[in-house]
C-alpha positions, 0 to 999 in steps of 0.5 A, a space after each residue: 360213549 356211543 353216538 348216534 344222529 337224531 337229526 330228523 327223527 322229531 319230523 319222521 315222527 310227526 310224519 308217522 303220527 300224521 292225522 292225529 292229534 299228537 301232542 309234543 310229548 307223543 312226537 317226542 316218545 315216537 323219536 326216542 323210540 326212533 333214535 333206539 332203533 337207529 341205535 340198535 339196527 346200527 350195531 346188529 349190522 
């Protein structure tokens, strides 16, 4: 099982869509996309 923090990651994409109208479905597809690339940039290291 792979752990990965995803703490903060609704905020960072709420940051990144700013000045839109985002709804909580975009917020939370922003973060799933942010928790991957967490995920992946931790193992290519």
């Amino acid at each position: 099982m792979e752990l990965v923090d995803e703490r903060y990651t609704s905020v960072e994409a709420e940051h990144r869509l700013r000045g839109s109208r985002a709804t909580k479905l975009a917020i939370d597809s922003i973060a799933a996309q942010l928790i991957l690339e967490q995920y992946f940039n931790e193992r290519a290291a």
